[in-house]
PLY file of the C-alpha trace (Angstrom):
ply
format ascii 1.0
element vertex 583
property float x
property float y
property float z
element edge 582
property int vertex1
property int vertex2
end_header
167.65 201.72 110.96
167.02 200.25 114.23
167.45 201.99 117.46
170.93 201.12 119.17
170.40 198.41 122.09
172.32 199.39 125.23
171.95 198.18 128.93
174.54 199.13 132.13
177.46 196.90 133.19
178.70 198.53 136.88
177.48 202.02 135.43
178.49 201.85 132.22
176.62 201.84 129.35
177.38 199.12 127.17
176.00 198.28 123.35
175.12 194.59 122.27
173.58 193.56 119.54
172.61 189.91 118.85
175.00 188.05 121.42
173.07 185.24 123.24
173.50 185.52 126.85
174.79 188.29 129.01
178.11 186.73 129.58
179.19 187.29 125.95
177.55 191.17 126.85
180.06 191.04 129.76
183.13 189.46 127.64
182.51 191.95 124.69
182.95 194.90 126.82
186.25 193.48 127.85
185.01 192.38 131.35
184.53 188.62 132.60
182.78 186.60 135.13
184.13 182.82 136.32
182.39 179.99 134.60
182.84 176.62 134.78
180.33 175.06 132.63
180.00 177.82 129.58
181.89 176.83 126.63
181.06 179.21 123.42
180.41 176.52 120.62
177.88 175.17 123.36
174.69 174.90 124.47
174.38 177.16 127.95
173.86 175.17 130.90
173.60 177.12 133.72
174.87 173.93 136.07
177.63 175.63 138.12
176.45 179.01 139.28
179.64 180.46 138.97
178.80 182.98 136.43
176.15 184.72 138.83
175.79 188.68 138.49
173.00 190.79 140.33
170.51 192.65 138.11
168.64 195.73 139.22
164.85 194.36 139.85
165.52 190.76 138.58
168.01 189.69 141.70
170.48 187.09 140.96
171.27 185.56 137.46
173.39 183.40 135.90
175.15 185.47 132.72
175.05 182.78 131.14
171.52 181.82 130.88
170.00 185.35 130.80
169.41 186.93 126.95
170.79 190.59 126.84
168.23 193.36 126.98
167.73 196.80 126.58
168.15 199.20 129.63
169.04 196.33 131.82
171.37 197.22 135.16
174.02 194.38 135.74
176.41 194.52 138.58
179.52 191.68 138.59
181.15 192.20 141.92
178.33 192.38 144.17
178.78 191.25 148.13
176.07 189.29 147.23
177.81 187.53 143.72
181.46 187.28 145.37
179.51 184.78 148.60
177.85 183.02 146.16
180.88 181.87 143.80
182.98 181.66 146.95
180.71 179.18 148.22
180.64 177.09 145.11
184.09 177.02 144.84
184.07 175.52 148.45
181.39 173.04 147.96
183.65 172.00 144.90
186.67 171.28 146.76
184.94 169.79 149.29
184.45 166.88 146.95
187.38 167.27 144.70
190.25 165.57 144.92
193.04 167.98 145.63
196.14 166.34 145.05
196.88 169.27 142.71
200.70 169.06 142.84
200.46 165.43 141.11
197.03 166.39 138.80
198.05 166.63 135.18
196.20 169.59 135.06
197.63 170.91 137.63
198.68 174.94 136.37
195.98 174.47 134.02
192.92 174.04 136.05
189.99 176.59 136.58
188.74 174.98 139.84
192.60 175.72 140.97
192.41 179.29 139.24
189.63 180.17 140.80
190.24 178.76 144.09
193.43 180.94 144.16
192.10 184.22 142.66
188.40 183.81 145.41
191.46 183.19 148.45
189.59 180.22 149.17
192.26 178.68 151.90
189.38 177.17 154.66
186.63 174.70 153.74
183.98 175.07 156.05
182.35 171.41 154.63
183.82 167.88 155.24
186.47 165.92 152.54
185.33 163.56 150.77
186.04 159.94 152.97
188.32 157.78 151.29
185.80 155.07 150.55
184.02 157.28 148.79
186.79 157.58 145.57
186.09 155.99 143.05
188.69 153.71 140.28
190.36 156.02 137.97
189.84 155.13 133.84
193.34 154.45 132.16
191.57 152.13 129.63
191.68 154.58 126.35
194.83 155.04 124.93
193.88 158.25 124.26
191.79 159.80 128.02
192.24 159.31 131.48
188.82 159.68 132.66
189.30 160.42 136.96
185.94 160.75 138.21
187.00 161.92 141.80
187.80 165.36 140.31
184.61 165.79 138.06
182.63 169.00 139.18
179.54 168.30 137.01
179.52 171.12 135.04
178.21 168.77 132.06
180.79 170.31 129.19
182.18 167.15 128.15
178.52 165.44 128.32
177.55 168.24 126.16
180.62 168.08 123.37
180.09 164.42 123.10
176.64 165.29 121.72
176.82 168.25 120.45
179.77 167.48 118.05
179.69 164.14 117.71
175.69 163.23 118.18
177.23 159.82 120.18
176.50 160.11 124.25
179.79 158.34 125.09
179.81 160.32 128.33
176.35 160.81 130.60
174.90 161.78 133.85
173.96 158.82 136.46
172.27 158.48 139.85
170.85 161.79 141.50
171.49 163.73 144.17
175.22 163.58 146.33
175.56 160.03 144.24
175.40 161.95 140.46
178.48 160.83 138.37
179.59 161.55 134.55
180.62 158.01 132.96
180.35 156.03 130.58
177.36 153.84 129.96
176.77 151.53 132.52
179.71 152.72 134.00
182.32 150.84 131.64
185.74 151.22 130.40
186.02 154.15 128.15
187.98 151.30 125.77
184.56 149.11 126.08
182.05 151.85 124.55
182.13 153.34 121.39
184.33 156.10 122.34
186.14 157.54 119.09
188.74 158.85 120.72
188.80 162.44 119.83
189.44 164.14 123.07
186.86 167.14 122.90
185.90 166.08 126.36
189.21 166.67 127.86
189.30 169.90 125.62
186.59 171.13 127.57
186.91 170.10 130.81
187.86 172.62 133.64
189.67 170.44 136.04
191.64 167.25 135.95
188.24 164.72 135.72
189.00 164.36 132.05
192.60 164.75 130.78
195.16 163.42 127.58
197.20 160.27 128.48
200.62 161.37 129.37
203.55 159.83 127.15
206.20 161.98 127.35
208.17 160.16 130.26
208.32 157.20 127.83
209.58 159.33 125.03
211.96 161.01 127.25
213.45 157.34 128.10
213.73 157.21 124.46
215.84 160.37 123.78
218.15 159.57 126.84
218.61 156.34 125.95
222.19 156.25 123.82
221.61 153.35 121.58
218.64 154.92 120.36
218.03 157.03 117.19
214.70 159.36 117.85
213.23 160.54 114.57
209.88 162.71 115.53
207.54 164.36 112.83
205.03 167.25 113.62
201.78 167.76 111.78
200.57 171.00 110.45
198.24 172.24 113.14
200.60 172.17 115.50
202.69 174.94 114.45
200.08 177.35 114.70
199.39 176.51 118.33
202.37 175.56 120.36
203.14 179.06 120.95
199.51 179.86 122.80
201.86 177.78 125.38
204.85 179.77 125.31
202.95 183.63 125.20
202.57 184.13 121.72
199.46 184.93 119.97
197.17 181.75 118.31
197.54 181.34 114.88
201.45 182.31 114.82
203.94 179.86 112.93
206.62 178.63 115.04
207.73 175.69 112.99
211.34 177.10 112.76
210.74 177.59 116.63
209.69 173.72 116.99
212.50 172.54 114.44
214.83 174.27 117.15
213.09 172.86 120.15
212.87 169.40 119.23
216.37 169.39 118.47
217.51 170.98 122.12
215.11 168.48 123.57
217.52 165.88 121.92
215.63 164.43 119.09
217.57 163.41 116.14
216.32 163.92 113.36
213.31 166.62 112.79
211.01 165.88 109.79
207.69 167.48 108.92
203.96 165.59 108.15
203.38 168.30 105.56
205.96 166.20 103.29
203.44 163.24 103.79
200.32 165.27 103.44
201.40 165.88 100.03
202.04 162.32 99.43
198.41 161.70 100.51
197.23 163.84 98.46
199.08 162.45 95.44
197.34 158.80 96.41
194.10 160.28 97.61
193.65 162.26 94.49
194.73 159.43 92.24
191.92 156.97 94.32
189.43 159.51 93.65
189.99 160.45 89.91
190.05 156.31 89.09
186.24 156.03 91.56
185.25 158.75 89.17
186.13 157.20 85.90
184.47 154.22 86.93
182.08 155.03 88.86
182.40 152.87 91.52
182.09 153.44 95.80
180.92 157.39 95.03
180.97 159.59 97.38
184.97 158.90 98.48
185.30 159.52 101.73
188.46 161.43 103.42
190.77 159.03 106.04
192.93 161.35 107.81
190.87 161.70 110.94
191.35 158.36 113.11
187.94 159.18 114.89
186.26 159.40 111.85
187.32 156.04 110.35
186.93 154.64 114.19
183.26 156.13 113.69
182.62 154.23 110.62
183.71 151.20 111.85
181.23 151.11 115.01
178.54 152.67 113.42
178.60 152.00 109.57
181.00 149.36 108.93
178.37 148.64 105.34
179.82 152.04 104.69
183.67 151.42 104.58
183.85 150.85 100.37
183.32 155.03 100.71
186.59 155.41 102.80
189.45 156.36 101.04
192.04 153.29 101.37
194.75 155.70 102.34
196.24 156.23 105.60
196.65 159.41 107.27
199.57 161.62 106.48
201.18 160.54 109.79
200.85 156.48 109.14
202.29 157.27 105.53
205.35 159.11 106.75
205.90 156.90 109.35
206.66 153.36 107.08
208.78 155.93 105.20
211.01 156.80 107.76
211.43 152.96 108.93
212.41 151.71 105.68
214.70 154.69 104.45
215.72 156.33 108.08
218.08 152.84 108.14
219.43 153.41 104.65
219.80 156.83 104.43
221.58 157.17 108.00
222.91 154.32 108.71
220.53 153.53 112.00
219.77 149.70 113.04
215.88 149.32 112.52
215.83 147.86 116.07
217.53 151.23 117.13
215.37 153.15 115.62
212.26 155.39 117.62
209.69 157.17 115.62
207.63 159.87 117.09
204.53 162.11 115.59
203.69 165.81 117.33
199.84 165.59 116.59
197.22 168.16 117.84
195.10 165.10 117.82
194.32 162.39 120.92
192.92 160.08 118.37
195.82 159.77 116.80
197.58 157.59 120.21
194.64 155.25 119.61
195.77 155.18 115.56
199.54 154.45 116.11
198.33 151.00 118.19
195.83 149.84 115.00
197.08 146.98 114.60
197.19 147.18 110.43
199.78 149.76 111.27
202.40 147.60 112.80
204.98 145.05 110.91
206.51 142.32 111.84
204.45 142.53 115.51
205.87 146.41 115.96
204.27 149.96 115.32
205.78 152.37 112.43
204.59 154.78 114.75
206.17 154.28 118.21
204.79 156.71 120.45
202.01 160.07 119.64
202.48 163.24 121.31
199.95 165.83 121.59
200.56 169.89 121.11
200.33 169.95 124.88
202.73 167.08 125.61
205.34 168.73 123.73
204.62 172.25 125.00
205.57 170.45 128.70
208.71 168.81 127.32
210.13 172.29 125.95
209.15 173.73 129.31
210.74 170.57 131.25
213.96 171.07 129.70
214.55 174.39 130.55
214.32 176.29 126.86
213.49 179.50 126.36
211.29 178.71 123.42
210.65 182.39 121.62
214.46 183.23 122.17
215.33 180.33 120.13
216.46 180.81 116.47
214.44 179.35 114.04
215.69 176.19 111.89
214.77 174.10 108.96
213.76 170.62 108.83
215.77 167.89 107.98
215.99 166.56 104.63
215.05 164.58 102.67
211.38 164.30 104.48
211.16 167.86 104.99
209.62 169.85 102.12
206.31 170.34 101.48
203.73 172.88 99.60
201.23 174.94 100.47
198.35 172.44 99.64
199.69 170.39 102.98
199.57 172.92 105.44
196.12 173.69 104.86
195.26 169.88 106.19
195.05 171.51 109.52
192.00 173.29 108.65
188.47 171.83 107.97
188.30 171.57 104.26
192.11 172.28 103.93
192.53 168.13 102.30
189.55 168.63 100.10
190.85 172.56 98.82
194.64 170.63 98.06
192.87 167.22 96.39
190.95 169.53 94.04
194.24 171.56 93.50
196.19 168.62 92.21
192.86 167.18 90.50
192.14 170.15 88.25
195.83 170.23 86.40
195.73 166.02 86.46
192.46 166.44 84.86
192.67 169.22 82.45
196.48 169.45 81.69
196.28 172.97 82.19
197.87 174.98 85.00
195.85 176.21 87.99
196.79 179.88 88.12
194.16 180.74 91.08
194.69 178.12 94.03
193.04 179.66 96.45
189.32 177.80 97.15
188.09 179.82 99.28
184.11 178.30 99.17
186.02 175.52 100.91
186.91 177.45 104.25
185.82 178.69 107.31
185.96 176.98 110.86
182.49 177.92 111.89
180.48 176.20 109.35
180.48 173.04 110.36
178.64 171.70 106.61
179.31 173.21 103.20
178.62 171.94 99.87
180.81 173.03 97.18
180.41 173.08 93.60
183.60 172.72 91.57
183.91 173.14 87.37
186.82 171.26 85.98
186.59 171.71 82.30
182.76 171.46 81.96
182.88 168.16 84.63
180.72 169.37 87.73
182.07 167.98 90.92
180.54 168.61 94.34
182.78 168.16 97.34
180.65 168.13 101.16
183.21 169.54 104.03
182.06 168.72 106.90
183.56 169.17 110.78
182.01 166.96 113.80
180.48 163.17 113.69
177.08 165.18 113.97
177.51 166.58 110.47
179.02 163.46 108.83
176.21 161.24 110.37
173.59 163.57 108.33
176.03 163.27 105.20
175.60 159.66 105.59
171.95 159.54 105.59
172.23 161.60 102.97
173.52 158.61 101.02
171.44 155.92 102.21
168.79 157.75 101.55
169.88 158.33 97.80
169.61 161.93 98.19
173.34 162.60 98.44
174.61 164.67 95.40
178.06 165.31 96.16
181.17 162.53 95.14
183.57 163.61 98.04
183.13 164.04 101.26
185.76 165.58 103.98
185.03 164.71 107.07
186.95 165.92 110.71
185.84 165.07 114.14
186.93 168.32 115.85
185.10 171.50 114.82
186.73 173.31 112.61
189.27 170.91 111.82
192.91 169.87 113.95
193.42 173.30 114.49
190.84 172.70 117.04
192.14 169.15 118.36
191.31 167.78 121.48
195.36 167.30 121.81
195.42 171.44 121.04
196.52 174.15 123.81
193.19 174.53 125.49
191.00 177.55 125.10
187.69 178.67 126.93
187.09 180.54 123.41
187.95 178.55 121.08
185.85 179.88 118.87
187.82 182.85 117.77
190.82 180.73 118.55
190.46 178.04 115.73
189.67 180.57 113.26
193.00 182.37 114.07
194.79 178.99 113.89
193.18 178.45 110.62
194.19 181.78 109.44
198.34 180.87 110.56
198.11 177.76 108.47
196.34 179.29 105.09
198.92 182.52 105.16
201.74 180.17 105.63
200.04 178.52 102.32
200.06 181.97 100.77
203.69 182.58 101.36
205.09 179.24 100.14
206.72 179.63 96.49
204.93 175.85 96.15
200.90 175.41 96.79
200.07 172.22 94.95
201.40 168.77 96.35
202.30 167.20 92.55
204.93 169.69 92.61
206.79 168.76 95.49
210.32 167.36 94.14
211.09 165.29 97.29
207.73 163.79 96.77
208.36 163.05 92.88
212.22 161.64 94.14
209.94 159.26 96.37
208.28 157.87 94.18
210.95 158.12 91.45
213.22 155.76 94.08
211.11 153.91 96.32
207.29 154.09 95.50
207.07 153.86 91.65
203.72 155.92 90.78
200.50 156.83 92.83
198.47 153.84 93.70
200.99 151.38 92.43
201.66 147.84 94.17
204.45 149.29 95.90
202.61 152.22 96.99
199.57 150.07 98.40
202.06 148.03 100.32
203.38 151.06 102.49
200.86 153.95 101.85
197.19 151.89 101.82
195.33 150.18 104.57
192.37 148.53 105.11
189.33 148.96 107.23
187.17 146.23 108.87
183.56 145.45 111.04
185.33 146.20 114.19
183.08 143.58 116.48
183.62 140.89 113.80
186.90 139.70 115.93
189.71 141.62 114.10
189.48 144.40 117.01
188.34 143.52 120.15
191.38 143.92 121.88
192.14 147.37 121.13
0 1
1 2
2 3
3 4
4 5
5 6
6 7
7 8
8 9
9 10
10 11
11 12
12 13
13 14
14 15
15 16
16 17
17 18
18 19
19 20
20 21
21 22
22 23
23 24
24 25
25 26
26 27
27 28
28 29
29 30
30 31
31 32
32 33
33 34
34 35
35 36
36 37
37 38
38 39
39 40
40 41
41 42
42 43
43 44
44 45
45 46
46 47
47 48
48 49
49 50
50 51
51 52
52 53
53 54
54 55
55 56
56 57
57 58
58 59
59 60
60 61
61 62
62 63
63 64
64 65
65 66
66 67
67 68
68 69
69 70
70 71
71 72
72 73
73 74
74 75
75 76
76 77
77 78
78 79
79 80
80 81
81 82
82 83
83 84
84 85
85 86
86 87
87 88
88 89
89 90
90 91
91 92
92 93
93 94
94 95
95 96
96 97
97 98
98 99
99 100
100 101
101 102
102 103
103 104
104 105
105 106
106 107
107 108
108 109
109 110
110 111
111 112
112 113
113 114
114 115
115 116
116 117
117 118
118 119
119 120
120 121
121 122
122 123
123 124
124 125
125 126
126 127
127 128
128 129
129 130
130 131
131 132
132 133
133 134
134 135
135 136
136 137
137 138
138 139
139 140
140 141
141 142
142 143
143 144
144 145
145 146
146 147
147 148
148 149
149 150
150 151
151 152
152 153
153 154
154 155
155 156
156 157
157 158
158 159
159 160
160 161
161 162
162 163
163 164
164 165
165 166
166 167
167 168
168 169
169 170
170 171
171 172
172 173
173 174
174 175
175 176
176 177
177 178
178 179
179 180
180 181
181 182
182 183
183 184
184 185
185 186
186 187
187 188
188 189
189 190
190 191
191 192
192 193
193 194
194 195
195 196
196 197
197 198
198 199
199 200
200 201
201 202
202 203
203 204
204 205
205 206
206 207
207 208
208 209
209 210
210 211
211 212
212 213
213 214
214 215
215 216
216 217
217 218
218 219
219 220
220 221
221 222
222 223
223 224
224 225
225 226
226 227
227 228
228 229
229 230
230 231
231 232
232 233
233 234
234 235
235 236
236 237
237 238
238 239
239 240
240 241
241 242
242 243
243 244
244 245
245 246
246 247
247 248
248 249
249 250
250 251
251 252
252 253
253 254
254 255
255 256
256 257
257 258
258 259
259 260
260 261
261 262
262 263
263 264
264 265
265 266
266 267
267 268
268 269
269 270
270 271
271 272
272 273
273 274
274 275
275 276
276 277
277 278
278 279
279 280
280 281
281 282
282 283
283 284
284 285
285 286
286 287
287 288
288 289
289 290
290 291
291 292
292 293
293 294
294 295
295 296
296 297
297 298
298 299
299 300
300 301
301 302
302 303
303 304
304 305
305 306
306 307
307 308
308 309
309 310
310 311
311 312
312 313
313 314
314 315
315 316
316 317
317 318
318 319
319 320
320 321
321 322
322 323
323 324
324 325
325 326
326 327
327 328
328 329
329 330
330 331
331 332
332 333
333 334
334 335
335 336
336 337
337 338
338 339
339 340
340 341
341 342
342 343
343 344
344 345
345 346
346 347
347 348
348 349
349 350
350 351
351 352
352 353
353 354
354 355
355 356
356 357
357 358
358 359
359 360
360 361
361 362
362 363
363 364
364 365
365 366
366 367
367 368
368 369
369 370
370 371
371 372
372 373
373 374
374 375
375 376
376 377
377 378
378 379
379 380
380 381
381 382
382 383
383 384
384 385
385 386
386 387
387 388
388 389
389 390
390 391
391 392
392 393
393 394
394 395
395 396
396 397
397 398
398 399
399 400
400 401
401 402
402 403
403 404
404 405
405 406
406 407
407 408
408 409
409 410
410 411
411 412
412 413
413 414
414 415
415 416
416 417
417 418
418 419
419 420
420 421
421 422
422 423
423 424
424 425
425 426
426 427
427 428
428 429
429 430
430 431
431 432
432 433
433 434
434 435
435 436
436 437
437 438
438 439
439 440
440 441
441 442
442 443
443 444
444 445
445 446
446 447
447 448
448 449
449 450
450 451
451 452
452 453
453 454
454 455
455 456
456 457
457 458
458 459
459 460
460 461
461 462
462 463
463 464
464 465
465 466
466 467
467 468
468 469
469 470
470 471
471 472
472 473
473 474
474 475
475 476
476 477
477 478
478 479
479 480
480 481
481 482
482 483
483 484
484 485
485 486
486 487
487 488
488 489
489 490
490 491
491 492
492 493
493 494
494 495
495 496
496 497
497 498
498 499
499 500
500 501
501 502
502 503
503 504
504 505
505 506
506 507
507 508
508 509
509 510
510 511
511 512
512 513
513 514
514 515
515 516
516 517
517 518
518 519
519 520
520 521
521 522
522 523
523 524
524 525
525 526
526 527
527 528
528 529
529 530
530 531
531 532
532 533
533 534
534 535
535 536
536 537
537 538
538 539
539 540
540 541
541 542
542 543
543 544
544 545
545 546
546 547
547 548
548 549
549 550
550 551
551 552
552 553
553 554
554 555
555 556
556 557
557 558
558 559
559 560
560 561
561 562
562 563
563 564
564 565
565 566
566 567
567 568
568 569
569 570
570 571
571 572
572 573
573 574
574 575
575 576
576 577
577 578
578 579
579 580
580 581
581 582
């Protein structure tokens, strides 16, 4: 046994054992220090000095840089420490832009926290002069990029490579002229930017935030002659609440069914009901690649970055990707062709509306394959966030509210679709519905638990069905899938699916998401909301969803027929070869 490891935090002793840095020490023991530039599933940086603490015989540190160790003597609050961050924070302002009343972030902004809890009211150091702003970045449908309130703490820098291996986002020029942008200072919509928001997710102040939509959407709901039909996916039930006080990973779909209807929407369905109708395609696609053998491994297409990814990067790749679209592009032609019949709604009248935890997904509703007759099935994309401001906006007292149900016939849905929300959640309910197509026999055990877990970011899992082997790859960040695909070029790939999300850990970790400075232990409790909501459903596998089998019974004919194709199927293309260059 080895001898317990112990150093002092303000006089008391405190135990650690292999955390990285001393910051984690300090958060352990239920203590904190300010950071700006620290983000858990990071690399430590040690670029905004914020996180400074004095230690006996070693001076000042910065926690988050300096590994733990036995018998040291850390003090937080220091005269020293305070002068120091109080000083950043007033260098910071001095060349922010503080037109925090009109920020989006404004509320939500650690510069601003700080600034408030430090009493920083005088700046000893000049403003910035007005010459020396620079153009805000509305080009991405997805991020505003506003460079005048960057503070150079590197996190989004950092998450673009980290997670996605891609360098979107960079340092330029030295000295008082260092910037984060783009290369060569583009457009975020000229680079190869897939959209996926864990920038913003990161960032502490406004310099990197989620287009704003909901004014438009509000015109919308006020507008009489409209009908407003809004769907929600599944990770965004176990979030919304972080907004509203309640603890991460706690269901409040009945809450959100309530809300959206107070708000004014009219009509409240669910993209669980689609997820299962993906998974009735996807599976299909992948059973009839299996037979024959053909465009092995199949790869997943929910996750608009991920397809966006292929299409810069590896557009020789695309006869992998699954020709289905994403739960929320399948419900969405759904409710345009039956909303009208079923309801008796004008098409032209008609608004539909997705709640994603997912930026990516405002770039996916303006694809251009997923439009008819020159107009979107999906009219406008929300994110977790956006929502959680309209609820506030209007006034509703979101946990008094009484839960409701969601409106029929698009509203049921199985286990096997809530799990979507999780890394490896579309691969566990694919294999679900595979097993019983495949063998004819029931699948009494559903639970798949090899295929879990937020942290892992690559797992290989090795499935029987009847004496078949099948290996499924999950994977969670462009980083990971890139490997996956050398994997295959390379011929050294042995697996015939692979699941692939941008985000780590899955949409319950979308840049779109409640934000989190640990979002470590907060994915893994959203992950844990959506797989106990799968426990509790009386119906875990998507074939058995009877408003799914009416579907097709009515309107689509079978998985993967003509009719299905038409409305459920896209198709992918070179993006620079001429079909794209507008978006």
């Amino acid at each position: 046994m080895t001898d317990k490891k112990t150093l002092f935090i303000d006089g008391k002793e405190v135990e650690f054992t292999n955390e990285p840095n001393l910051l984690e020490v300090i958060r352990k023991a239920g203590l904190n220090v300010p950071t700006f530039c620290y983000r858990p599933d990071l690399t430590s940086f040690g670029a905004c000095r914020m996180c400074v603490v004095e230690v006996e015989g070693r001076g000042i540190q910065s926690s988050c840089t300096m590994p733990p160790e036995n018998g040291l003597k850390i003090h937080l609050n220091t005269e020293k420490t305070r002068r120091i961050r109080k000083t950043v924070l007033e260098l910071l302002l001095a060349n922010h832009d503080r037109k925090c009343l009109t920020c989006e972030r404004s509320g939500n902004c650690e510069l601003q926290q700080y600034a408030e809890e430090y009493g920083i009211k005088n700046i000893r150091f000049p403003d910035k002069k007005e010459e020396e702003y620079l153009p805000v970045d509305e080009s991405s449908y997805s991020i505003v990029r506003d460079p005048n309130k960057c503070i150079l703490c590197g996190a989004c820098v950092r998450a673009c490579t980290e997670f996605q291996g891609h360098s979107v986002l960079g340092f330029a020029n030295r000295g008082s002229k260092t910037v984060v942008q783009p290369m060569g200072g583009r457009p975020l919509a000229e680079v190869d930017c897939v959209n996926c928001g864990q920038c913003a997710a990161v960032c502490p102040t406004g310099a990197l935030t989620i287009k704003n939509e909901v004014d438009k959407v509000w015109d919308e709901i006020t507008n009489p002659n409209k009908t407003v039909v809004v769907q929600m996916a599944p990770a965004t039930r176990v979030a919304l609440g972080e907004m509203f006080g309640l603890p991460a990973g706690e269901n409040t779909i009945g809450l959100m069914n309530a809300a959206l209807r107070k708000i004014g929407f009219n009509l409240v369905f669910d993209t669980n009901f689609s997820a299962d109708l993906t998974i009735m395609e996807e599976a299909t696609e992948f059973l009839g690649r299996l037979n024959s053998g053909k465009d092995l491994p199949l790869f997943t297409s929910c996750c608009p970055a991920w397809v966006k990814y292929l299409e810069d990067q590896h557009p020789d790749m695309l006869h992998h990707l699954s020709t289905c679209k994403s739960p929320m592009s399948m419900l969405s032609p759904v409710l345009v062709d039956l909303v009208p019949k079923y309801f008796n709604v004008e098409r032209e009248n008609l608004v539909v509306v997705a709640i994603m935890p997912c930026t990516a997904k405002k770039y996916e509703c303006k694809r251009p394959e997923l439009a008819r007759d020159g107009r979107p099935d999906t009219d406008y994309v929300l994110t977790t966030q956006e929502l959680g401001k309209m609820i506030k906006a209007a006034g509703i007292d979101f946990k008094a509210l009484t839960p409701e149900p969601n409106d029929s016939p698009f509203g049921e849905y199985t286990g096997a679709a809530t799990i979507f929300g999780a890394s490896g959640g579309v691969a566990e309910a694919a294999a679900r519905t595979a097993y019983e197509v495949v063998t004819g026999e029931t699948l009494n055990d559903v639970d798949i638990k090899q295929m879990r877990g937020t942290s892992n970011r690559s797992r290989s899992i090795e499935l029987d069905i009847k004496g078949s082997k099948l290996v499924v790859r999950v994977v969670s960040t462009l980083l990971e899938a890139e490997k996956a695909i050398q994997e295959i070029k390379a011929g050294k790939a042995d697996f015939q699916l692979l699941e692939v999300m941008a985000c780590p850990g899955g949409c319950v970790n979308g840049g779109g998401q409640p934000r989190s400075c640990d979002n470590s232990a907060t994915k893994q409790e959203r992950a844990q909301g959506l797989y106990k909501e799968d426990s509790e459903l009386n119906m875990r596998k998507s074939h058995v969803n009877p408003s799914v089998k009416k579907l097709y019974d009515e309107y689509l004919e079978k998985p993967n027929s003509h009719k299905s194709h038409e409305i459920l199927h896209t198709v992918y293309k070179n993006r620079f070869e001429g079909s794209y260059k507008d978006l």
